[in-house]
N, C-alpha and C positions, 0 to 999 in steps of 0.2 A: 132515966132522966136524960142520961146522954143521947140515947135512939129519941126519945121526942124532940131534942132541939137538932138529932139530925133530922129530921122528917119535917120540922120547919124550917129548918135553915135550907131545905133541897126544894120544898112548895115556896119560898120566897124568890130562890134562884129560879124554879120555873115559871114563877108567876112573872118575873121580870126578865125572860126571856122573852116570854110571850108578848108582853108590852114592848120591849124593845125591838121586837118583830113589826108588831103592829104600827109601832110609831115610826117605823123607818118605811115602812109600806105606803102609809098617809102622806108621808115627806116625798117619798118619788112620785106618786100621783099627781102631786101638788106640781111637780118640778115637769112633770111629761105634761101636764096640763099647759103650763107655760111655754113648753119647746112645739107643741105642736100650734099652738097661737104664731110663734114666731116664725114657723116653718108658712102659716096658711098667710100672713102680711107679706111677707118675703115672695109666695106665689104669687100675690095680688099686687104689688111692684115690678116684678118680672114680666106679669101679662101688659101692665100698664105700658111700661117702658118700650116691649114689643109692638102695644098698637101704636104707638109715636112713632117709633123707626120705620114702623108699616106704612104709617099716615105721610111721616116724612118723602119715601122710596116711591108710594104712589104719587107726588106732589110735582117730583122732581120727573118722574117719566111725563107726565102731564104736560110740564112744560115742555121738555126735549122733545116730545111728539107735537106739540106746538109749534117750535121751534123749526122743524124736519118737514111740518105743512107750507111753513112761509118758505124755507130755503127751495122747497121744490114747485113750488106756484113761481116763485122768482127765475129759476132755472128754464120751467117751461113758456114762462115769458120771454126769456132770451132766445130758446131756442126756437121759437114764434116768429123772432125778428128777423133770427140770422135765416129763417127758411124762407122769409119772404121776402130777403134780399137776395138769394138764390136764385128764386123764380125770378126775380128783376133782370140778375144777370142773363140769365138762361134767356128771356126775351130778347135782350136787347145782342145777345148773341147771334141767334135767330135772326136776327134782323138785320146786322151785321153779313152776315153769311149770303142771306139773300141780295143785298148789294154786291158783295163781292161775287155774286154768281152772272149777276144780272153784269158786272163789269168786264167778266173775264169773257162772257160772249158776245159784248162790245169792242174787243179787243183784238176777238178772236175776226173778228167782221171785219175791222179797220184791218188785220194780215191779211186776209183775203182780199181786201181792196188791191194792198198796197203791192201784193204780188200780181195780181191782173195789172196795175200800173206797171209795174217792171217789166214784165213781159212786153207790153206794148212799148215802151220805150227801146229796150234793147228790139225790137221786130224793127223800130222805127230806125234805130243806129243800122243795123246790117241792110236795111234797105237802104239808108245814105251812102253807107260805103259802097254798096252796090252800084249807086248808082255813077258816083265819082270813079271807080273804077271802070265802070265804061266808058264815061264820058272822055276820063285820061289816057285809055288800055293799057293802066300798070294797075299791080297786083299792091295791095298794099305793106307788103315787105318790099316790093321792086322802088315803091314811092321814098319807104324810109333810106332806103341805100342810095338813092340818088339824090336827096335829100341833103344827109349827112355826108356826101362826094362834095355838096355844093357849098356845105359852111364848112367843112376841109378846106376845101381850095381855097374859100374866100378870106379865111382866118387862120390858114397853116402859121402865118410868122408871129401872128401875136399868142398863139396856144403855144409854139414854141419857148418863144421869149416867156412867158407866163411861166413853165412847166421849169425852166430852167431857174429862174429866179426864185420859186416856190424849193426845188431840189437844193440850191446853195444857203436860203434863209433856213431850210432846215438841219441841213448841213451843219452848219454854223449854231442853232440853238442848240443840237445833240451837242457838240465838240462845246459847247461854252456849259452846258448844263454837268458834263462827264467831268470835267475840268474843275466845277465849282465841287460836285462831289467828292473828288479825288484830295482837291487841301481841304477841304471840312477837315476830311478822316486823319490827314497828316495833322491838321494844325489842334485836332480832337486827345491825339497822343502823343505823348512826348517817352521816348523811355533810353535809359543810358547803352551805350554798342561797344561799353569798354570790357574786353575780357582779357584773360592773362592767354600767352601765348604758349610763353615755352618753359618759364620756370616758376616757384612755388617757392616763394622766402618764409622760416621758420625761425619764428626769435628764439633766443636763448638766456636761460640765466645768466650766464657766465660764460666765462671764455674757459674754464675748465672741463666745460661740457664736452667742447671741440677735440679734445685728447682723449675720450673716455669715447665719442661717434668713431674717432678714427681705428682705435685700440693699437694692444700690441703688432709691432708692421705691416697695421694697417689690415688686421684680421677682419674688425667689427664693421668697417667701412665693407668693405669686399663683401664679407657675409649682409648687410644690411642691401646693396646694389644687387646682388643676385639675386634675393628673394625675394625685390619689390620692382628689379627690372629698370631702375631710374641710376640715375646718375648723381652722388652726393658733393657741393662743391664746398669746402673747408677752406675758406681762405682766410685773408685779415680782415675780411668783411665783421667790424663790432657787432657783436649783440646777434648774429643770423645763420644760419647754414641755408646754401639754397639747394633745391631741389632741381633735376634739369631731367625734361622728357619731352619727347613730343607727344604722348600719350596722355590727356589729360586725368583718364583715369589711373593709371599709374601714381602719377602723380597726388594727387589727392589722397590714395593709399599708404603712398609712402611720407605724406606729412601728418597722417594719423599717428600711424605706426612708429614715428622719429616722436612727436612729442608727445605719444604714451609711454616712450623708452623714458627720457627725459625725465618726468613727472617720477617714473619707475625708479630709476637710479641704476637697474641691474644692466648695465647695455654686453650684451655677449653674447655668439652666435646665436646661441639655441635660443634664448629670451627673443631674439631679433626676428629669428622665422616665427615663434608666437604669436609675437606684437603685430606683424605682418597678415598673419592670416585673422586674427580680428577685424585688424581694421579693416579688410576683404566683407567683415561681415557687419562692421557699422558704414561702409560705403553702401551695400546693398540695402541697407536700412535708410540711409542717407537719399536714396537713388528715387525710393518707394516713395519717399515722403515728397519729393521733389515731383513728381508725377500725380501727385494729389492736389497739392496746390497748385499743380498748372491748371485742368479740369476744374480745380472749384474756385479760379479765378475768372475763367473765360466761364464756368456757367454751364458746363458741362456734366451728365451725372452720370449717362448711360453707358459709358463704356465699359467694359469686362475689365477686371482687375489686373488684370494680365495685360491689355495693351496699356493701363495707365502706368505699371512696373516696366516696361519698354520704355515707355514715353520722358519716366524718367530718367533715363542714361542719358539722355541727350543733354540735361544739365551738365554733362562731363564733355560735350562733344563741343566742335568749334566746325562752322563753316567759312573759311575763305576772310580768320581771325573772328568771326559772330559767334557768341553763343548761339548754339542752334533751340535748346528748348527756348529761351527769352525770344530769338526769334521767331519762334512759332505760337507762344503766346501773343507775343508784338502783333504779329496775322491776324491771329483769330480776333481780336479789337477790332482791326481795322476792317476784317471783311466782313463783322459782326454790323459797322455801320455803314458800311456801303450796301449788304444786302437789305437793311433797314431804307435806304434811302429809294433804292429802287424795287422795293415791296416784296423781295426773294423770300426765301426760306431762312431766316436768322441763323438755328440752330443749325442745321446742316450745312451752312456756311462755315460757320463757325468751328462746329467741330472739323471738318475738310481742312482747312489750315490748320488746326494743332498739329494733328494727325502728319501732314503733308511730307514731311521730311524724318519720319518714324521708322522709317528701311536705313534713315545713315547708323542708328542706333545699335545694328547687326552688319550692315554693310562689307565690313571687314574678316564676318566669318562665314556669311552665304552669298553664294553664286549668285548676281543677278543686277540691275541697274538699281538703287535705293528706293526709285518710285516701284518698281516690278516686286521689292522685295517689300513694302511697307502693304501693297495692297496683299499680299500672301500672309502677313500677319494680320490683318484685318479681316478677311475672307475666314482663316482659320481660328478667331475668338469668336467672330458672329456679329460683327460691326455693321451697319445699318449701310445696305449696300446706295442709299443716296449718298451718303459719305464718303464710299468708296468710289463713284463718279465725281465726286468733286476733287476728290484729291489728285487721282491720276494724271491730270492734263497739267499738272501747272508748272512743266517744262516742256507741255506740247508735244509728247511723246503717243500721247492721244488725243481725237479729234474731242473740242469742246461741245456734251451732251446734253449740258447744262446750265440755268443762269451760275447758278452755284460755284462751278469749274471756274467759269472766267471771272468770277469774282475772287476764289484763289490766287489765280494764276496774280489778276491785279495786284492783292494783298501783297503776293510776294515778291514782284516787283518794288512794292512800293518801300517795303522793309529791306530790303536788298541793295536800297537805292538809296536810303539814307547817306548823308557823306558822311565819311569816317566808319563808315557800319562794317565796310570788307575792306580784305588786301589780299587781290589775287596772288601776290606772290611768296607770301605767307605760304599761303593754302597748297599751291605749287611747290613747296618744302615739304609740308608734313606728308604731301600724295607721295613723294618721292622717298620718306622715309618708311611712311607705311609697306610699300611696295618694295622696299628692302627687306623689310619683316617677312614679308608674304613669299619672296623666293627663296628665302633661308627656311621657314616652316616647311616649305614643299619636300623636302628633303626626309627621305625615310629614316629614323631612327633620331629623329630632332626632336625633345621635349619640350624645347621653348624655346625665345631667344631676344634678346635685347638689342635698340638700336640705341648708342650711347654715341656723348660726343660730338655731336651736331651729323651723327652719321657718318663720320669719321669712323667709328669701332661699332661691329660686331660681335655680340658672345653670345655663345650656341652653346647650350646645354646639351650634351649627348644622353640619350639611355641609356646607363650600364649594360642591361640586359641583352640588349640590341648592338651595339655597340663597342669593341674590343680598344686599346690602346692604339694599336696598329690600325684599325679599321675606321678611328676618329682622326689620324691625321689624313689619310686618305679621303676622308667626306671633309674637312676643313681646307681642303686643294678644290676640292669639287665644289663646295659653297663659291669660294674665290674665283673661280674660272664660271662658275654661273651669272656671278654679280659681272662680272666682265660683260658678258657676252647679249645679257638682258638688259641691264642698265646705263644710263649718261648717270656723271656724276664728276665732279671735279674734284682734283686730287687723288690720293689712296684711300681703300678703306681696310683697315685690317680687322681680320677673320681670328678671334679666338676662342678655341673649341676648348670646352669643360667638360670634361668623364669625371664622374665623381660618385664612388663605392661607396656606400654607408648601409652598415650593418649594428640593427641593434636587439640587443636583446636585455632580458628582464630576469636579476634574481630576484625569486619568491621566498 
């Protein structure tokens, strides 16, 4: 019983396998029947769609090939026009041409006329003259000079009268036209001729100041005069200490150096030679800058740094009581529009006067006239040798090569010649004190030496090295009997020689 309901229970499992087979069979049939349906719509949409795009792409070439027929029918239309305005030109070129051919050997006809007329007329002239000088038997150069003997003699006194009055009217418009130029240029500048002469006032805090410049008997004073070479004056003058040299650079020096002490507090030998050689090197700084401003006032750019570092000492220098660089600025204004007036060379005028008086600025240490030495410093920066023709002459020492020259020369006249601008007898002081300097340096074994005093006193610094105790009053005789024998000078001057040993050394 149980093997037969296994044996049906296993025929009903496979009977419904088999049907479960088959009925899954009919169902995917069923379902591929449908996807292939869908697949062949889906191709019949895709080709459809493609002849549209197709139909589209050929519609659109259609036109654009349309389009490309008319743009090039219209093209070749134009180029139709412009080639038959071409040929027009091209005719009427041609036609042109042949005029101008046909003119130029009507031209060339009328030259040939016109030079067979020349000929016959000049044949006709030398037979006139021909004949006139037979008829006369003068040559006609013989005719002209007896000729001109005739209205000579007939009119000698009014060609003279003539010649002489035209000589004096011009005379007179040069001298009246030189004249108008000359005040333009004065009356164009105006500049102040005031400069310090001989001393250099330095205010002071305090009248306690004046005890502490002097020092102990008079140590700080002494050490401060030897090492800037000036003379200090301490007196009851309120509020001031004055400075006294004839060196303007000295001086200058030594009122840096006094009211950096001042400002300091510390005043005492060895601060003092400090203080001193500073200010040695903010003068030099001072000097520089002065020389730049001259040149970039007058307009000047080219000059080598080195003659405009010269140029500035002369801010320290005085001619005949002038500053000399304002002087030379002053110049170069005024010969800047006088060569304007008479159509010179501006700038080489111009610079020629700065320049002019640049030899006083070494004067004192090389050999030679200022002009002689200014053009040697000029010559060896590489100064523009028109400038060194114009400076030269303008105390006449050479011949005027140039308009340039004489219009220096004028300038400094004109600046020279201001009233109140110089005093010769100034100037005749500080030569006579300088030139007291200069025979005291000559001296072998002289390291320096100061003219104090009003040049009243001498002090000569001896070299130790050089130099013995005994062998410095023996050159302090000899300086004295020098100044004797080379110089005028009124009164005494006394001669005091300094030997002074100083040894220093450093613990480490």
């Amino acid at each position: 019983m149980d093997l037969l309901t296994i044996f049906i229970s296993a025929g009903a499992l496979l009977t419904g396998l088999v049907l479960g087979y088959y009925l899954r069979l009919i169902i995917s049939l069923g379902k591929r029947g449908s996807m292939e349906l869908e697949i062949k719509q889906m191709l019949i949409g895709a080709k459809e769609e493609a002849q549209r795009i197709l139909d589209d792409a050929k519609k659109k070439v259609d036109d654009k090939m349309t389009e490309l027929r008319d743009e090039e029918k219209h093209k070749e239309l134009e180029y139709k026009k412009t080639e038959d305005r071409l040929i027009k030109k091209e005719e009427l070129l041609d036609a042109r041409q042949t005029e101008i051919d046909k003119e130029v050997e009507h031209i060339k006809e009328k030259a040939e006329e016109v030079k067979l007329i020349k000929e016959r007329a000049d044949n006709l002239e030398k037979q006139k003259f021909a004949e006139l000088e037979s008829i006369a038997r003068l040559s006609e150069t013989e005719a002209k000079e007896v000729l001109f003997k005739q209205m000579e003699a007939k009119y000698e006194e009014d060609l003279l009268v003539r010649t002489q009055k035209l000589e004096q009217t011009n005379d007179e418009k040069i001298d009246r036209r030189a004249k108008d130029i000359l005040a333009s240029s004065i009356q164009r500048l105006a500049s102040s001729t005031a400069a310090e002469l001989m001393t250099t006032n330095v205010t002071i805090p305090s009248e306690e100041i004046k005890g502490k410049v002097i020092g102990k008997e008079g140590r700080n004073i002494r050490a401060f005069e030897r090492a800037a070479g000036v003379e200090l004056i301490v007196d009851d003058t309120p509020g001031a200490i004055v400075i006294s040299s004839f060196d303007p650079v000295r001086r200058q020096v030594a009122r840096v150096a006094l009211e950096n002490l001042i400002a300091d507090g510390r005043i005492q030998p060895a601060k003092i030679e400090e203080m001193v050689e500073k200010a040695k090197e903010e003068i030099n700084k001072i000097i520089k800058e002065k020389g730049e401003q001259a040149v970039y006032e007058c307009g000047i750019f080219n000059f080598d740094p080195r003659i405009v570092a010269i140029l500035g000492r002369l801010h320290f220098r005085t001619s005949y009581g002038q500053n000399v660089l304002q002087h030379s600025v002053e110049m170069a204004h005024i010969a800047g529009m006088i060569a304007e007036e008479l159509s010179a060379d501006v700038q080489i005028a111009k610079a020629g006067a700065l320049v002019h008086d640049i030899g006083k600025a070494l004067d004192h240490e090389v050999q030679g006239t200022h002009v002689e030495i200014g053009m040697r410093i000029l010559q060896k920066f590489g100064a523009d040798p028109r400038v060194i023709t114009a400076m030269k002459s303008h105390h006449e020492d050479y011949p005027y090569e140039t308009i340039e020259s004489i219009i220096v020369q004028t300038a400094d006249a004109i600046s020279g010649g201001r009233p109140g601008a110089r005093r010769d007898t100034v100037e005749n002081y500080l030569k006579r004190l300088a030139d007291l300097e200069a025979v005291v340096n000559g001296f072998s074994g002289v390291e320096k030496s100061y003219v104090l005093s009003a040049g009243r006193e001498v002090r000569v610094f001896a070299t130790p090295e050089k130099v013995s105790d005994i062998e410095a009053k023996h050159l302090a005789r000899e300086i004295a009997l020098k100044i004797e024998s080379d110089l005028k000078y009124p009164g005494e001057i006394k001669v005091i020689m300094i030997r002074e040993t100083r040894i220093i050394e450093y613990a480490r």
